[in-house]
N, C-alpha and C positions, 0 to 999 in steps of 0.2 A: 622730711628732714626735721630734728627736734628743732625747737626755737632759739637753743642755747649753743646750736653747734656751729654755728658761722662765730661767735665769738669767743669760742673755747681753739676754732681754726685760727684768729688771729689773733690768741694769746698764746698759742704753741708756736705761730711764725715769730710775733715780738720776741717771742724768750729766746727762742733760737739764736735770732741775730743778734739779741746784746748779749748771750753767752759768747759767742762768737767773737764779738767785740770786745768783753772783757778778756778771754782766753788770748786773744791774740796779742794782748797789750807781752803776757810772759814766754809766749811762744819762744820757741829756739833763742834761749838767754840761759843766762846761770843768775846766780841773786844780785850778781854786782850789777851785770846789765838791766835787771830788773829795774835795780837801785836808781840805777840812770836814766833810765825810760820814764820814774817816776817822780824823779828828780827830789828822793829821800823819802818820797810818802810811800802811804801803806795801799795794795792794790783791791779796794774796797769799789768803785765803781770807774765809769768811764771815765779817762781824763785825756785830754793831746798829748801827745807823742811824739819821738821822731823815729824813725828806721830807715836802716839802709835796703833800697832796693836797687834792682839790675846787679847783682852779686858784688864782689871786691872793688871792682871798677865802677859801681854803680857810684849813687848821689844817694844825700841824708835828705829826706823828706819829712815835710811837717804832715805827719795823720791828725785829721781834727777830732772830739772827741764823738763817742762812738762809730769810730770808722771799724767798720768789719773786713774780713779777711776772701778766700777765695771762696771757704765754708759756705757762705751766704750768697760768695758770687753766681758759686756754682748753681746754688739753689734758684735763685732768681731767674736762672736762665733754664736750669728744668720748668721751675713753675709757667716761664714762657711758652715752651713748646708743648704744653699741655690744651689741647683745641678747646674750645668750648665743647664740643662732645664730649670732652674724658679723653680723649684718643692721644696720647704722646705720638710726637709727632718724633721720632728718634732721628730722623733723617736732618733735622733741621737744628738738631741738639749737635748732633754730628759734625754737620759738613758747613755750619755758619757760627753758632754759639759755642765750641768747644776752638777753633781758630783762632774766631774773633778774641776769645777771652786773654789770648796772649796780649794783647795789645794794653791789658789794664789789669794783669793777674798780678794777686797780693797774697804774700806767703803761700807762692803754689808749689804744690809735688812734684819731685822729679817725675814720677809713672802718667800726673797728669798732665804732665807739661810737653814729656814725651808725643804721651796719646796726639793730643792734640796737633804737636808740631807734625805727625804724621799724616793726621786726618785733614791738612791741610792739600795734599795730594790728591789728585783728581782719579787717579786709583785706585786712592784706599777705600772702603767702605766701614759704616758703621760693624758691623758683622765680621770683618778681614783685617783688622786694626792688630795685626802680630808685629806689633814695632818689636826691634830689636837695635838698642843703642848703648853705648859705652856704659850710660849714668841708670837706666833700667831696660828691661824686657817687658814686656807684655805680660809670658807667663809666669814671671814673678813677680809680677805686681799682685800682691796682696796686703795694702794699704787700706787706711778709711778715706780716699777720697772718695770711694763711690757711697760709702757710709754716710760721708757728712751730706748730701748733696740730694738725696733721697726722699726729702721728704714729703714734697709736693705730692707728689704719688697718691699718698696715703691721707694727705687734705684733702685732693681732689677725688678721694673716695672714704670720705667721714663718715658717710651714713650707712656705708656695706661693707658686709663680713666677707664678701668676696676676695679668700684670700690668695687663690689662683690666680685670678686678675694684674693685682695686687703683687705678688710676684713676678711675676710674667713682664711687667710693666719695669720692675724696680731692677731685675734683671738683666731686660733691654737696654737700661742707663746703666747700668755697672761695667758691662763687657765694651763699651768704648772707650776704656780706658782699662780697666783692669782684667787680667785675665787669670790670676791664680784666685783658687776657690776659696782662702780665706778674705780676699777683698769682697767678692762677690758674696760670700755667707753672711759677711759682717753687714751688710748693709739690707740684707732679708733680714738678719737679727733686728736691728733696727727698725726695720720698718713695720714687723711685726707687735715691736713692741710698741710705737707708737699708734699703730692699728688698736690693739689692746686699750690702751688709754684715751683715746677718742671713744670708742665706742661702749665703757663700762665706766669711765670718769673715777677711773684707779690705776694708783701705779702698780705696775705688771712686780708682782714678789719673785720669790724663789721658786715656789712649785708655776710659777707661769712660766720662770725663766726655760724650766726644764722641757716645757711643753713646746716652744718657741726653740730648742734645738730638735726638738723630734720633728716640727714643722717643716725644719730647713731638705727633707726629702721632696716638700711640695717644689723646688729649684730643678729637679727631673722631672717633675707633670708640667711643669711649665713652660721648659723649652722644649720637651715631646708634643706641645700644642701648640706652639709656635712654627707657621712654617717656616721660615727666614731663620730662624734660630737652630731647629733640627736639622734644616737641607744643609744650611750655609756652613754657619760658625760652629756646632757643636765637632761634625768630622774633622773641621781642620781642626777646632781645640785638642781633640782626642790624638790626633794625630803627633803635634807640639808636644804636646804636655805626656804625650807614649803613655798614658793613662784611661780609663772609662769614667766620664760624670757621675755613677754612680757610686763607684769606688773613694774617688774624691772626696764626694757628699757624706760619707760616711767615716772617712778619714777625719774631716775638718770635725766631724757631731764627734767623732772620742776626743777629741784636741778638746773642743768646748765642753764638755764632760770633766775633764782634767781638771781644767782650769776653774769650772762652775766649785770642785769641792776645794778647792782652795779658797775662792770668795766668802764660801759658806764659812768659814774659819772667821770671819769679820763681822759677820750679821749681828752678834746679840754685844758687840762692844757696848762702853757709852760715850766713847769721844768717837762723835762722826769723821773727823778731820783725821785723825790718826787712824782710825780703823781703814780710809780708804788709800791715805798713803803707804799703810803696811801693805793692802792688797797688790796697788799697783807696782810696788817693788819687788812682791814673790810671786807676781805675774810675769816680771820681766819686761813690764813694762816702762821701767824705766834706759832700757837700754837702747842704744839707738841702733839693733838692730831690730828691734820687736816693739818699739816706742808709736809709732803708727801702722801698728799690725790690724786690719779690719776687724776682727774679730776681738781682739785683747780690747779696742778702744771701746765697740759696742757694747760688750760686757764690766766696762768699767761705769762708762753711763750709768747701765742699769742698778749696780749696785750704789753707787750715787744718790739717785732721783730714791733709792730704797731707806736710805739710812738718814736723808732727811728731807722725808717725807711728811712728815710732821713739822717741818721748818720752813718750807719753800722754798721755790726756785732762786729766790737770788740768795740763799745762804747756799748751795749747793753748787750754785756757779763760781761765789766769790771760794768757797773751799778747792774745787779741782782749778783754778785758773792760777792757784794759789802753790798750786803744786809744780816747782817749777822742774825741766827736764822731763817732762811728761807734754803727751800731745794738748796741748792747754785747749787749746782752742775747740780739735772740732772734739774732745770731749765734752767740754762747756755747752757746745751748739746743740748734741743732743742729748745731755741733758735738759738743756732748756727747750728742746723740743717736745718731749715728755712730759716734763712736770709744768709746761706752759698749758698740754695739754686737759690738764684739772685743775691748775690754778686760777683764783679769784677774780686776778688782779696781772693788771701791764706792767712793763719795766715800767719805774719812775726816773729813772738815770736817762741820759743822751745818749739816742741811739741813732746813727746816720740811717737817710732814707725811710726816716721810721713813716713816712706817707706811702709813700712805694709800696714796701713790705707789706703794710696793710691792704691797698687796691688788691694786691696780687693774691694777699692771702683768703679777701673778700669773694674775688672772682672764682678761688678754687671751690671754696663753699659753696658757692650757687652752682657748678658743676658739679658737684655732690649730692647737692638739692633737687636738680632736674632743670633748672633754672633758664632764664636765655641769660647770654653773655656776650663775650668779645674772644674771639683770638686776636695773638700778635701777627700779625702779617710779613712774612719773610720774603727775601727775594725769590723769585721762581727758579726753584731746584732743579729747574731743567738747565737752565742757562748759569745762573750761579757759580762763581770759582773764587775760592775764596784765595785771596794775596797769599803769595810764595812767604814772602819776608811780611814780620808781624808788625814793621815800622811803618807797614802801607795801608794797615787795616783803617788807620787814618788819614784821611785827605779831604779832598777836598771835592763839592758837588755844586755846579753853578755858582763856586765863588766862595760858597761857606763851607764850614769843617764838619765832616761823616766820620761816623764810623763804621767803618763797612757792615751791610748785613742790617744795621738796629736802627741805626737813627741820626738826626743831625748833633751836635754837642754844638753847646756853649760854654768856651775856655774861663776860667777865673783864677787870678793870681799870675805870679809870673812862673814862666819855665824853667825849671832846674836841669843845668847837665853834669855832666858825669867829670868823675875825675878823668877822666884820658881827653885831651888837647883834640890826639883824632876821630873820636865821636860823634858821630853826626845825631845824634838821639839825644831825647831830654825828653821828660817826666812833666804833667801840669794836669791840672784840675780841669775837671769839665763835666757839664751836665748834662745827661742826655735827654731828648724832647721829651721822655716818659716818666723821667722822674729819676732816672738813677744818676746817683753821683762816682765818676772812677778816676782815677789816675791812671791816664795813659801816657804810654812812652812811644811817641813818636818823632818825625823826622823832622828838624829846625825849621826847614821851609816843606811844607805840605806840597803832596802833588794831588794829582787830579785822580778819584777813583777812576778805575775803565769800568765801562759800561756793564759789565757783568758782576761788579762786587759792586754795585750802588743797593743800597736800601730800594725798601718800594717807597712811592711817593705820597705824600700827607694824602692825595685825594683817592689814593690805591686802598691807605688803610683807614679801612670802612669796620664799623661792628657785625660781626657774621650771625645773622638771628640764627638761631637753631629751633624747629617742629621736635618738643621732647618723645611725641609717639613716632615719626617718624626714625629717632635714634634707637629706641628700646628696639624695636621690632629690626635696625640694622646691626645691631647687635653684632652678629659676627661677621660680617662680612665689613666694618668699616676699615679693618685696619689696613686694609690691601688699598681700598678705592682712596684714601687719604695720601694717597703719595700725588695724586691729581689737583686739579683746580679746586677753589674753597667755593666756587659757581657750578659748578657740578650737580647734576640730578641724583639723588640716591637711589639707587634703585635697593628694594626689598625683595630678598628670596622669595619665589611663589611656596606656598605649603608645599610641603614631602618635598621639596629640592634640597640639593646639596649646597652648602655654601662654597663661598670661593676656596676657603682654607681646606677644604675637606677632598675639593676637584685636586687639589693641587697636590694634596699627600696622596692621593690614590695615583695621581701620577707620577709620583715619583717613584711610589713604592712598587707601579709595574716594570718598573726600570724604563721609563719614560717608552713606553710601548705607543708607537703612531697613530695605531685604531684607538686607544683609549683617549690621548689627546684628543685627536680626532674629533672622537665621540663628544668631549667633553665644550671643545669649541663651540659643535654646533648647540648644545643644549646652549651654551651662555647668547647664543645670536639669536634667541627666542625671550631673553629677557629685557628688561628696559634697561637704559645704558649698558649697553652688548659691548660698543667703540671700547670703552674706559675697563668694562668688566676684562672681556679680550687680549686686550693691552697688560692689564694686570697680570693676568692669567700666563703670558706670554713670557713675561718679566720676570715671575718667578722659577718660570721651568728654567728659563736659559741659565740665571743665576744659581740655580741648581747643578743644573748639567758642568758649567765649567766648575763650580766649586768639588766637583766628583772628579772630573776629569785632571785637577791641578792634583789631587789628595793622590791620584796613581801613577804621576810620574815618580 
């Protein structure tokens, strides 16, 4: 790893989140509410706030200054289930951090607010996440929440042009929430381009932009290499959406075609600040139905981070946060993820959690590095259910206040409730033992977690050393054995075997033929960890087989 790229990873994480934090101050406002937010100043850096959250019925809350949005939330809680291997842990993004996050979600999206209230289901799967409700779908969700939230990904692989990986990865986190191909493009867009900027220490132009929509075909080799991806979710997608991923893919690259020569119409301006509010208005970006379109937001970024590149990140943030009725916020964020990316220099303004954000964004760089490190330690997904109601994700564990899944919090300040008399829920500050600070809305008197949504306990979460030659060499086969224990033996493929991922698409692909299973069981009861390989092996056929057998009724 070069010497400079752990600190260009945590001035791409700082900028993110105080782009974040400043965008979010304009978010969904007109200039009068701006007005008010800012109580007659001009919106040049972090200040307190108030806003209403829990919708019409909700309560006015003090935000302190640099408090960030769900943009940052959502990140912090990928960068969590990023193992010290590299390995996203998708199941725990899933089925604990995507839940959990109702419980202290700020300015979140209807598609991810959906997702998640779905994924709170003991049913649903990362992979099966076809919500269908009043306020969105599934397959039309084509937003930037998977956009803003991406970008750990691409930290936690600074040093490699691995951009199969790297897709493959960014893709996994997109499809838990969103399922139409422009959410899912935008956030490959994105992540390419900050791939781009980590590893050449330039902002990605116009002829890279172009390259970076030819690249978005790498989104079909990705999930064709994924077995979980190809067996499970891609037939049902196809099936929903009465479409083929490739036709998609190819649909959304003329869409961003379109839109790229319209941009090109702004490049040689010389007011940066008008040149990019002309773009975003004959992008249609200002409308609110195409105002958080995955792809319009990434591609507004890029042209951003382009036109004042020569100025830096914080004149760049303070210009899009500035634009108001436009997505303020998570274009802010990634811009500032970008141009953090080759910038000098940190926010100097107040940024909430700015200790956090740094551990987190330290730790991805040493797992970019090769480094040993820490994962977060989640409750065991065997047993795990995460609270029906998001008023329960907080309670209480031998006396003091959880929240489920993460950790114990410490409350400060008093609790705010809502306009409606018969509400049982109120809003209040609180810190989690790791450092993050959220407002959560929970229930006036706390109840007791049950035993299966408690956190693990302080002596549970231990640092997980990792052997770097023994990871390189498990290479492919960890992604399967990670759904198990973090005490687990790794076993390594013997030379000329097959990996797990490869047993498992030959079996699929003979249409789950006996003898080949068969065959295949016994070769795994010849290697070390046979129990866990087995088990895996097992897990994915059956998940297979129903997800074929649901697609033919």
């Amino acid at each position: 790893m070069r010497p400079d790229i752990r600190a260009r990873v945590v001035r791409s994480a700082l900028w993110a989140a105080y782009g974040d934090a400043l965008g979010f101050i304009s978010e969904m406002t007109d200039d009068g509410g701006l007005a008010r937010r800012l109580k007659g100043g001009h919106l040049v850096r972090t200040v307190g706030w108030k806003r209403m959250v829990g919708g019409k019925f909700g309560a006015f809350v003090d935000l302190p200054s640099g408090c960030y949005s769900d943009d940052t939330q959502l990140r912090l809680a990928t960068s969590r289930c990023i193992r010290a291997d590299g390995h996203f842990d998708v199941e725990a993004f899933a089925k604990v951090e995507l839940p959990v996050w109702l419980a202290y979600a700020l300015g979140a999206g209807a598609a991810s607010k959906s997702a998640a209230e779905a994924l709170a289901s003991r049913n649903t799967t990362w992979f099966n996440n076809f919500f269908s409700r009043a306020r969105s779908q599934y397959i039309n969700s084509g937003g930037n929440g998977a956009a803003m939230r991406i970008q750990p990904h691409v930290w936690a692989r600074a040093s490699s042009s691995d951009t199969l990986g790297l897709v493959r990865d960014v893709v996994r986190n997109s499809i838990c929430s969103h399922g139409h191909i422009r959410g899912i493009a935008g956030a490959v867009v994105h992540a390419l381009a900050l791939q781009h900027a980590l590893l050449t220490n330039e902002i990605p132009g116009p002829d890279i932009w172009e390259e970076i929509v030819s690249d978005l075909a790498t989104i079909g080799a990705a999930v064709g290499h994924d077995p979980e991806l190809s067996a499970f979710w891609l037939p049902h997608w196809e099936h929903e959406t009465k479409a083929s991923l490739p036709a998609a893919i190819r649909s959304v690259q003329d869409e961003l075609r379109r839109d790229l020569r319209i941009v090109r119409k702004s490049l040689d301006a010389s007011d940066a600040t008008a040149s990019y509010a002309r773009s975003a208005q004959d992008l249609g970006a200002l409308e609110p139905s195409s105002r958080g379109s995955g792809t319009k937001t990434a591609l507004l970024s890029l042209l951003s981070c382009w036109l004042f590149r020569m100025d830096g990140p914080n004149s760049a943030i303070v210009s899009v946060s500035g634009l108001v009725g436009s997505d303020t916020d998570s274009i802010a964020t990634m811009v500032g993820a970008v141009m953090g990316a080759v910038a000098i220099e940190e926010p100097g303004e107040t940024l909430a959690d700015r200790e956090y954000i740094e551990t987190e964004a330290v730790r991805l760089a040493d797992i970019a590095g090769g480094k040993t490190t820490s994962s977060f330690m989640y409750p065991d997904p065997l047993v795990w259910i995460a609270p029906k109601n998001a008023l329960d994700c907080v309670g209480t564990w031998s006396g003091e206040p959880y929240l489920a899944g993460l950790g114990r919090l410490e409350f400060s300040g008093e609790p705010v409730g809502s306009k409606s008399a018969k509400d049982e829920s109120v809003w209040q500050w609180a810190r989690l033992d790791f450092g993050q600070r959220v407002l959560c809305k929970r229930r006036r008197k706390l109840r007791p977690l049950p035993e299966e949504s408690r956190p693990q306990s302080e002596e549970v979460r231990m640092e997980i050393r990792v052997n770097e030659q023994q990871l390189r060499a498990y290479e492919n086969d960890r992604r399967s054995l990670d759904l198990f224990s973090e005490t687990r033996t790794v076993e390594v493929a013997p030379a000329g075997s097959k990996t797990l991922d490869q047993l498992t698409d030959e079996a699929i692909k003979s249409g789950f033929d006996p003898a080949v299973i068969g065959q295949h069981l016994l070769e795994l009861a010849q290697r070390d960890g046979e129990i866990e390989l087995g088990i895996a092996y097992v897990s994915i056929l059956l998940k297979a087989r129903k997800a074929r057998i649901k697609n033919k009724r």
